[in-house]
C-alpha positions as CSV (number, residue, x, y, z in Angstrom):
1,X,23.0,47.0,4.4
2,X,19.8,45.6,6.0
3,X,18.4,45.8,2.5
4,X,20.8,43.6,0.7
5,X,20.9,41.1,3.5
6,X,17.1,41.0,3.4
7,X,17.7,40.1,-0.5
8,X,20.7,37.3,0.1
9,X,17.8,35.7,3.0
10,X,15.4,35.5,0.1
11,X,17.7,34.5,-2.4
12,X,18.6,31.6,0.0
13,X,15.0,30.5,1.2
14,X,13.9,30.2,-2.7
15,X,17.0,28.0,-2.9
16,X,16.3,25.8,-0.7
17,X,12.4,25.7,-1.7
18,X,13.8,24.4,-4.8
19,X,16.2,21.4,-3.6
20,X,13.0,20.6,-1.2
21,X,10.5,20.1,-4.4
22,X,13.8,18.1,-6.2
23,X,13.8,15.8,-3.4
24,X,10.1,15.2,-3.0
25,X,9.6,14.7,-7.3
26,X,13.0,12.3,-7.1
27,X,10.5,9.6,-8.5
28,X,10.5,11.3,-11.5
29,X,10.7,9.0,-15.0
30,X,14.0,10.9,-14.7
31,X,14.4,8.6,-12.3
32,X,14.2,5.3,-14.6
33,X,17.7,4.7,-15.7
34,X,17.5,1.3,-16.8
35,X,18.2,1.0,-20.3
36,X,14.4,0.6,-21.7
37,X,13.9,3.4,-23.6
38,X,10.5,4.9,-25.2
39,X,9.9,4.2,-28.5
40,X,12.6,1.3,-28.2
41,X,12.3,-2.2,-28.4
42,X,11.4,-3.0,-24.9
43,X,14.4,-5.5,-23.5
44,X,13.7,-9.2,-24.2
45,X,13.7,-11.5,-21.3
46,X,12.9,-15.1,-19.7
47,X,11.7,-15.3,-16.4
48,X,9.9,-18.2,-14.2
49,X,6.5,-17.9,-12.6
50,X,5.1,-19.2,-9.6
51,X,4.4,-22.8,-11.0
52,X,7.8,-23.1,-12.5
53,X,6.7,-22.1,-16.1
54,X,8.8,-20.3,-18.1
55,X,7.5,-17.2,-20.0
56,X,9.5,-15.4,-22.0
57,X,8.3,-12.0,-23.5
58,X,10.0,-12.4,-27.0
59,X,7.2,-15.5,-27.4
60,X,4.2,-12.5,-27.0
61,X,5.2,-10.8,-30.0
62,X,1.8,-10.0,-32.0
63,X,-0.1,-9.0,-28.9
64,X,0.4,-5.6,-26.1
65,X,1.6,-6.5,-23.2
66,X,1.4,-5.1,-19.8
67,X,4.4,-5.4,-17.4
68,X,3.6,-4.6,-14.1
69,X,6.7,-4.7,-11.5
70,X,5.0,-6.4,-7.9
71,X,5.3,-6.7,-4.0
72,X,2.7,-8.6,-2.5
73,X,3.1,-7.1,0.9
74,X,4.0,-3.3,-0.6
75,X,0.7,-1.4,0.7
76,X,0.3,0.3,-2.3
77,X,0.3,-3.2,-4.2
78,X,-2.1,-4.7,-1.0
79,X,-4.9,-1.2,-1.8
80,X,-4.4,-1.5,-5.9
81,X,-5.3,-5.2,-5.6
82,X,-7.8,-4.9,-2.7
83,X,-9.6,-1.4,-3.1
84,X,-8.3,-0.2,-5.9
85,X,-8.0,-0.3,-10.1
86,X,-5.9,-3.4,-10.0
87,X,-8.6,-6.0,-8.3
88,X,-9.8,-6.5,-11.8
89,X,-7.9,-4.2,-14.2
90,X,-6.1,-7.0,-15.5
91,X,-8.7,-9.5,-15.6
92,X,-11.1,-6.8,-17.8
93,X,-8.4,-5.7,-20.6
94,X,-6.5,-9.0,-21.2
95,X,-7.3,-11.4,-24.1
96,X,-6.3,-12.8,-27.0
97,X,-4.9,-9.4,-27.8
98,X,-3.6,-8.2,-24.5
99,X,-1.4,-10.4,-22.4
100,X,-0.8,-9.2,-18.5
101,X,2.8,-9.8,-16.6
102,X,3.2,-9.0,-13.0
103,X,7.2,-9.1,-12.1
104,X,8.6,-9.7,-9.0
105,X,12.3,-8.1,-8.7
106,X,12.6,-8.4,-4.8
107,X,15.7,-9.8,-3.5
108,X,16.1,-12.8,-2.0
109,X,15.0,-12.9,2.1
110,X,13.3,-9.1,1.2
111,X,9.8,-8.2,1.6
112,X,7.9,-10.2,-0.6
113,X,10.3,-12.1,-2.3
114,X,10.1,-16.1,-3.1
115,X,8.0,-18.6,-5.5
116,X,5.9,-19.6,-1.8
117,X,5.0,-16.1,-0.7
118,X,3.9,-14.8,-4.6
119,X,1.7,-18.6,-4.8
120,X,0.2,-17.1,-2.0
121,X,-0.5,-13.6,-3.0
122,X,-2.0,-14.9,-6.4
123,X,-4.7,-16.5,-5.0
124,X,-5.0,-14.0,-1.8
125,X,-5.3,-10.8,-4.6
126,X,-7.0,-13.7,-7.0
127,X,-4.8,-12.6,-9.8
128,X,-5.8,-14.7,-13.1
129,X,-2.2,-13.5,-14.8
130,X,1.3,-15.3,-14.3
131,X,3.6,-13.8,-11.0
132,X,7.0,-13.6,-12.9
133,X,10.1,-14.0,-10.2
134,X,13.2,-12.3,-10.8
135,X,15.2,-11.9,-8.0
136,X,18.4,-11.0,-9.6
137,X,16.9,-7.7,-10.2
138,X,17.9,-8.2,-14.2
139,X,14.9,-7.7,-15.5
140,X,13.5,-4.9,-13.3
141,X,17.4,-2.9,-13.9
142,X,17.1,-3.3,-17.6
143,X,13.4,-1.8,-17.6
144,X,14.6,1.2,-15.1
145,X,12.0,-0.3,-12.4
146,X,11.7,1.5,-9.3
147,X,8.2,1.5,-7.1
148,X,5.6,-1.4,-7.0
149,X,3.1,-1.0,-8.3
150,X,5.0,0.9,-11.8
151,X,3.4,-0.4,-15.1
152,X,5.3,-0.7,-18.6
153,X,3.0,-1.0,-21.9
154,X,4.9,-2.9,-25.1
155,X,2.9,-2.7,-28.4
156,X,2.6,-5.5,-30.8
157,X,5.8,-5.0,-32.5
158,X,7.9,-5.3,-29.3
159,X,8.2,-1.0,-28.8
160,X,8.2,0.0,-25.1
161,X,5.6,3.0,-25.6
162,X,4.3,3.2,-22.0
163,X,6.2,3.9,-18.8
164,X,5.1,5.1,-15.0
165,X,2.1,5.2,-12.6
166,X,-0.8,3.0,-12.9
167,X,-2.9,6.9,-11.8
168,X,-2.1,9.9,-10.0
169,X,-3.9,8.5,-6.9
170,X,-1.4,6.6,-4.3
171,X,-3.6,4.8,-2.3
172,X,-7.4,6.1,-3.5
173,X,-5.8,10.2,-3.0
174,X,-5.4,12.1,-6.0
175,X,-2.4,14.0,-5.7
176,X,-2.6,17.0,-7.5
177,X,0.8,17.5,-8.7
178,X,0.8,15.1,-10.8
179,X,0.3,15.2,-14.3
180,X,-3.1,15.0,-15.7
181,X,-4.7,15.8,-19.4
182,X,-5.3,19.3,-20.6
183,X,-8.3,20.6,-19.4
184,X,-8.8,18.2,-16.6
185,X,-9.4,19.6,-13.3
186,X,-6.1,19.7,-11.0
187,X,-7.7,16.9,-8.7
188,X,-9.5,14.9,-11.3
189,X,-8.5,11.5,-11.3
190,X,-5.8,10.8,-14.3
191,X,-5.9,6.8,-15.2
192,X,-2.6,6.9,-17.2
193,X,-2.8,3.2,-17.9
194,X,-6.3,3.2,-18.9
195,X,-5.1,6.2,-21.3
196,X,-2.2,4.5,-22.4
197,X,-4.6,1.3,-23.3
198,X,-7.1,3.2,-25.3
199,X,-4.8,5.2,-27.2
200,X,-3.0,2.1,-28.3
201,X,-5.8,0.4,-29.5
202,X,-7.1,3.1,-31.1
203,X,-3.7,4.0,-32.9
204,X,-2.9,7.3,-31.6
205,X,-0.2,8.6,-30.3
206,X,-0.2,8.4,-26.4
207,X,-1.6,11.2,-24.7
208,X,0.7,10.2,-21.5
209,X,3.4,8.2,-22.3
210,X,6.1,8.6,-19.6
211,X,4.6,9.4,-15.6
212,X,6.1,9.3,-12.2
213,X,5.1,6.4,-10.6
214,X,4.3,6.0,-7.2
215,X,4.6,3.2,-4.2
216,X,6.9,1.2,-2.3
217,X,11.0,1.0,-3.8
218,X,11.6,-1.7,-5.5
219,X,14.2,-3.9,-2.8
220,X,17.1,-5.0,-5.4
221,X,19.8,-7.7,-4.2
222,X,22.7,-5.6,-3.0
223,X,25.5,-7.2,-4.9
């Protein structure tokens, strides 16, 4: 009798081992349930930047584009653009070829929301790319956006072949449960977007296509 209680005790402690390392991977790219799919045609949209311009991405067909969803005031966003691989990540790959989009899906009257706040953060992060505004949360729904800072990669024909974390180091600390390349020490650092660049432009398949990303939830309207 002790026996087989000793057994159900285990049974039950492996149990809930396993819902505990469900909850703490639920940023997953399970997780992206927008309707942008890999290997898709990435979702077309228009959206308004900081000076008023409008950009919309159908207009950068012919070159990659990188999407990355923004919070000026997320700490992740505030060490990627201060300390980290964003301070001038987008300022050393884009060209004529390679076209950078930061997009703002923050609500209305939420943290870091509004055309004044993201002027500000431009030239406080001295970001050389456009600060997209979309506070209906459209966009950012359609792509399956959920953290800032979470990057998207769109090849010259308009496919979606990129999705997830800009690394596997939250704020400078490689985490070593994330995924990294075969071979690679478990606490290497793993720079999926620089992987995802290179592989591109080199033509081969991506190594990495689809990672968890990592940072602050992206705050959505609530209607």
């Amino acid at each position: 009798m002790h026996r087989q209680l000793r057994i159900l005790s285990l049974l039950c402690a492996a149990l809930f081992s396993a819902l505990a390392v469900n909850v703490l991977h639920a940023d997953a790219p399970a997780a992206n349930s927008g309707s942008a799919a890999l290997g898709k045609a990435a979702p077309d949209f228009t959206l308004t930047d900081t000076d008023g311009k409008a950009v919309a991405l159908s207009s950068l067909r012919g070159k990659t584009v990188v999407l990355e969803w923004f919070n000026p005031d997320c700490p992740f966003i505030k060490h990627a653009h201060t300390k980290g691989p964003l301070k001038d990540f987008a300022k050393r790959v884009s060209n004529d070829k390679l076209v950078w989009l930061a997009i703002n899906s923050n609500a209305k009257d939420k943290q870091g929301h509004g055309v004044e706040r993201n002027r500000q953060a431009k030239l406080e992060y001295a970001i050389p790319h456009p600060i997209l505004l979309d506070e209906s949360g459209k966009v950012g729904r359609a792509y399956g956006a959920i953290k800032t800072p979470q990057l998207f990669v769109i090849d010259p024909k308009g496919v979606l072949v990129y999705r997830g974390g800009l690394d596997n180091a939250p704020i400078g600390s490689v985490d070593p449960e994330r995924p990294h390349l075969p071979g690679n020490a478990k606490d290497a650092l793993e720079s999926y977007l620089e992987y995802a660049l290179a592989d591109l432009a080199a033509k081969k398949p991506l190594r990495l296509a689809d990672t968890p990303p990592y940072g602050c939830t992206v705050k959505y309207t609530d209607k």
